[in-house]
Structures are given as structure tokens and as C-alpha cells.
C-alpha positions as CSV (number, residue, x, y, z in Angstrom):
1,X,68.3,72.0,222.1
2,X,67.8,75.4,220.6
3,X,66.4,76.3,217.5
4,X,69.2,76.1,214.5
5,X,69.4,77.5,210.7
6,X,72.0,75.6,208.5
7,X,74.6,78.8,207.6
8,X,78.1,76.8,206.3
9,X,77.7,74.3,203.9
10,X,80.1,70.5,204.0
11,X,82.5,72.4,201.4
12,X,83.2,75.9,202.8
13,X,83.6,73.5,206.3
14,X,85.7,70.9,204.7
15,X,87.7,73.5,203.1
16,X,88.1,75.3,206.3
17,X,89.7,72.6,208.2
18,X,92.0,71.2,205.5
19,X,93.5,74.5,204.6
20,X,94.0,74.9,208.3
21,X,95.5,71.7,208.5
22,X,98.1,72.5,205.8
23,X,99.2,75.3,207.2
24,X,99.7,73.6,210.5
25,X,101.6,70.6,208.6
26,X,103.5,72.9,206.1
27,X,104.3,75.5,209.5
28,X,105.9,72.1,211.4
29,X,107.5,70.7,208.4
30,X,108.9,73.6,207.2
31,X,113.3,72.4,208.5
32,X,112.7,68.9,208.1
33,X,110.8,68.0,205.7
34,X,111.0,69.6,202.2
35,X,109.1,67.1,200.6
36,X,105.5,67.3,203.2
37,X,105.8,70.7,203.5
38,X,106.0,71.3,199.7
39,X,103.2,68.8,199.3
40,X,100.8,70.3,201.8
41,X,101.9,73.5,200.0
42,X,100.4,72.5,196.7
43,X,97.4,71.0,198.2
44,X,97.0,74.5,200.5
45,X,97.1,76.5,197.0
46,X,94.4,74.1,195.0
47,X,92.3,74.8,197.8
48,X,93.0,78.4,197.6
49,X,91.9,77.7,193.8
50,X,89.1,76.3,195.2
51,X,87.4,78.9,197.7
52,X,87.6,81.5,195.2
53,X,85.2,79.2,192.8
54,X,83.3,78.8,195.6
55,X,83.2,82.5,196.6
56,X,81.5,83.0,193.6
57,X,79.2,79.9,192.9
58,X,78.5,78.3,196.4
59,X,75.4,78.9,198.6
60,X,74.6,82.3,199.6
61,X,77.4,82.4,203.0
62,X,79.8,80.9,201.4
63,X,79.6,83.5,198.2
64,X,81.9,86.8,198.5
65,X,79.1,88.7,198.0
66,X,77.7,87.8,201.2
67,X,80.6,89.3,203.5
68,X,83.0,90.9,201.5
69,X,82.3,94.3,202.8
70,X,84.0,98.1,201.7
71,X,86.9,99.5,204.0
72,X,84.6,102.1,205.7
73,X,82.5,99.4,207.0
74,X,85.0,97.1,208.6
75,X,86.3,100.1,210.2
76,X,82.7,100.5,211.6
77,X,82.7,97.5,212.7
78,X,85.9,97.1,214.4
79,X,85.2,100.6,216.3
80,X,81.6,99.1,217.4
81,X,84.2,95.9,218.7
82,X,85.8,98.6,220.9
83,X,83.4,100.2,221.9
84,X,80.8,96.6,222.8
85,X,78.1,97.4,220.3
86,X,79.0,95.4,217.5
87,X,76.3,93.8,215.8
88,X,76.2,89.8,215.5
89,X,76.0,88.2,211.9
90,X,74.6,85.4,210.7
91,X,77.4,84.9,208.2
92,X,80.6,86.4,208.6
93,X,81.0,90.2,209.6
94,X,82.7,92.4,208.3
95,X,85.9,92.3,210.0
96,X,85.7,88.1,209.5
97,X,84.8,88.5,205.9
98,X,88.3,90.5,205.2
99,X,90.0,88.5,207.3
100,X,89.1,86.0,204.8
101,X,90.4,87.8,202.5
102,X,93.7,88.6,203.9
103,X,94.2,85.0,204.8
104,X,93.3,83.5,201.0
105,X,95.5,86.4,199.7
106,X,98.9,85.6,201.9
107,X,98.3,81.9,201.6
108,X,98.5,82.0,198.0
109,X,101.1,84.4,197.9
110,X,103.3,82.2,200.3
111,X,102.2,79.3,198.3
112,X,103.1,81.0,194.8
113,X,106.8,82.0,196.5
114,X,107.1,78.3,197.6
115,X,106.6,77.0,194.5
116,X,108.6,79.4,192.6
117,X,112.1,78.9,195.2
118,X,111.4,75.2,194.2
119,X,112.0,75.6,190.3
120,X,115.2,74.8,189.1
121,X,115.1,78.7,187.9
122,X,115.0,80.5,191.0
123,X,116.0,77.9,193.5
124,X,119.2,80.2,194.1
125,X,117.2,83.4,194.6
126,X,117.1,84.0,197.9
127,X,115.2,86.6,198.2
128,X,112.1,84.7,197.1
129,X,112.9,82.7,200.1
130,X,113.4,85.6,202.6
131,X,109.8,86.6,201.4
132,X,108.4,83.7,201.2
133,X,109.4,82.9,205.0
134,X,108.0,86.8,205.5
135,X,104.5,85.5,204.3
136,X,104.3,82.3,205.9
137,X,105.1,84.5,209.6
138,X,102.0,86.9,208.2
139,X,99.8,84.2,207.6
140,X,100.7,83.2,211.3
141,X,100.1,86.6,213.2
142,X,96.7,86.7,211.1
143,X,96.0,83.4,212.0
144,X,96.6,84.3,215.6
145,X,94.5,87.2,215.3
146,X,91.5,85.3,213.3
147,X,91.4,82.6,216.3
148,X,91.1,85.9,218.5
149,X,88.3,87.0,216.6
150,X,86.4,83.9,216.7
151,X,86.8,83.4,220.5
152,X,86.0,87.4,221.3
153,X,82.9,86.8,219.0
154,X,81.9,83.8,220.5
155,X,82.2,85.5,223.8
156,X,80.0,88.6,223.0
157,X,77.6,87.1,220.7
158,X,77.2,83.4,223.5
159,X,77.6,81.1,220.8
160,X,80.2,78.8,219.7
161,X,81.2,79.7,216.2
162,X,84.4,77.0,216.2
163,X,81.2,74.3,216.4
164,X,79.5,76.2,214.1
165,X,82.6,75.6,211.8
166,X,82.0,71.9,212.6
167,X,78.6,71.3,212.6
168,X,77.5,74.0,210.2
169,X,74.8,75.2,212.1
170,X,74.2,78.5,213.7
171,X,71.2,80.3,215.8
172,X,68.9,82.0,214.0
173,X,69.1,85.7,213.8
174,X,67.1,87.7,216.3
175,X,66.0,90.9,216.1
176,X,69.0,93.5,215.9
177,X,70.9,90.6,214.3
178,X,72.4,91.3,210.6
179,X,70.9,87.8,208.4
């Protein structure tokens, strides 16, 4: 076996998984059960509440200031995607790293409109629904696109960064690499 460096700690992994899996439970329960999708609505905020402690205090991939990149250089990035010259990251690049962002954004925003239909208040606000349902197909679409990412990356760069999300563990970088 191959030489390996340690890149995504238990939590950001843990964290990772879960929120996927309440979106997944909370997509499927959506009709038919009110009372597991609202559940795996509350747990999918607190660990939205979560990540963005962790963005801040965690080991040096999981922290923002590792892959949260400006505009003009995810726009670099995604042009190198198109054109094959795209540079593999240790962490997150820059397209993953605002993915990230999107995703923590529109999953607390459909969690926030979830919550808010429930209350007695604006249960008969429709509207809030109507967006709320909006979000939930946003967050899908970027999910969609996220897997995409991960499986083009995986492609150009030969490793398997869904196992990485398991296991934690990454190839070192080589030269050319971004650490």
C-alpha cells in the first residue's frame, strides 16, 4: 500500500456522513412522515451549527481558512476543469471548498424555513413552504453536482476521494500538487 498523510479528521468525516444522511432521510420522508423528516431536520441544522464551529476551530483542513477561496479563483479553477489542467489539492479546492459553502448555506436556510412553517405562527404561510420546498430541490441539484465533482476529481487526480471521506486518509502531495 501507498504512502498516506491523514487530511480529514473523525469529526469533519462523522459530520460529513450524518448530514448526508439527513438530507437523504428528511428528502424520503418529506409526504409521509412529518414527524422524521422534521426530526432529521433539526438534527441536519445542529450539525450545520456544528461545521461552522469547526470551520473555525478544527485541524487545519477542516478550518475555512484552508479552502474558502475568493470568486476569481474558483473561476480559475473551474476554467482549468475545462480545459484538463486543474491542479489536485490536498484539501479541498477551490470549487469543493464553495461548494461547501453553498451546501452549509441552503441547508440551513431550508432547515430555518422548515422550522419556521412548523410554528403555530406561520404554519398557514405558504409561501414559507413554497420556498422552503425551493431550497430543499437546490440543495438536491447541488448535491448532484457535488457527487459529480467528487467522481470527476477522483477520475483526473486517480484517487478515491469518497474513501478518503471514509477513511480520512489521502496521498501525499507531489510536486505540482497544492498542500
Amino acid at each position: 500500500m501507498s504512502e498516506t498523510i491523514r487530511v480529514w479528521d473523525p469529526l469533519v468525516r462523522i459530520f460529513h456522513w450524518s448530514l448526508a444522511t439527513c438530507f437523504a432521510v428528511a428528502w424520503i420522508s418529506a409526504e409521509n412522515w412529518d414527524s422524521l423528516h422534521e426530526k432529521t431536520g433539526y438534527v441536519a441544522l445542529a450539525l450545520v451549527v456544528f461545521r461552522l464551529l469547526w470551520g473555525l476551530i478544527g485541524p487545519r483542513y477542516a478550518r475555512f481558512t484552508q479552502f474558502v477561496r475568493p470568486p476569481r479563483d474558483v473561476l480559475a479553477y473551474l476554467r482549468a476543469i475545462l480545459s484538463g489542467r486543474e491542479k489536485r489539492y490536498v484539501g479541498h479546492n477551490p470549487a469543493g471548498g464553495a461548494m461547501i459553502l453553498l451546501l452549509l448555506g441552503l441547508m440551513a436556510a431550508t432547515g430555518a424555513t422548515g422550522w419556521l412553517y412548523s410554528t403555530p405562527s406561520y404554519h398557514d404561510w405558504h409561501w414559507i413552504k413554497e420556498v422552503h420546498e425551493f431550497l430543499a430541490n437546490g440543495l438536491m441539484a447541488c448535491v448532484v453536482l457535488h457527487v459529480g465533482g467528487v467522481v470527476l476529481a477522483s477520475l483526473r487526480h486517480h484517487e478515491n476521494l469518497a474513501r478518503s471521506m471514509i477513511n480520512g486518509r489521502k496521498r501525499p502531495p507531489e510536486p505540482g500538487d497544492i498542500g
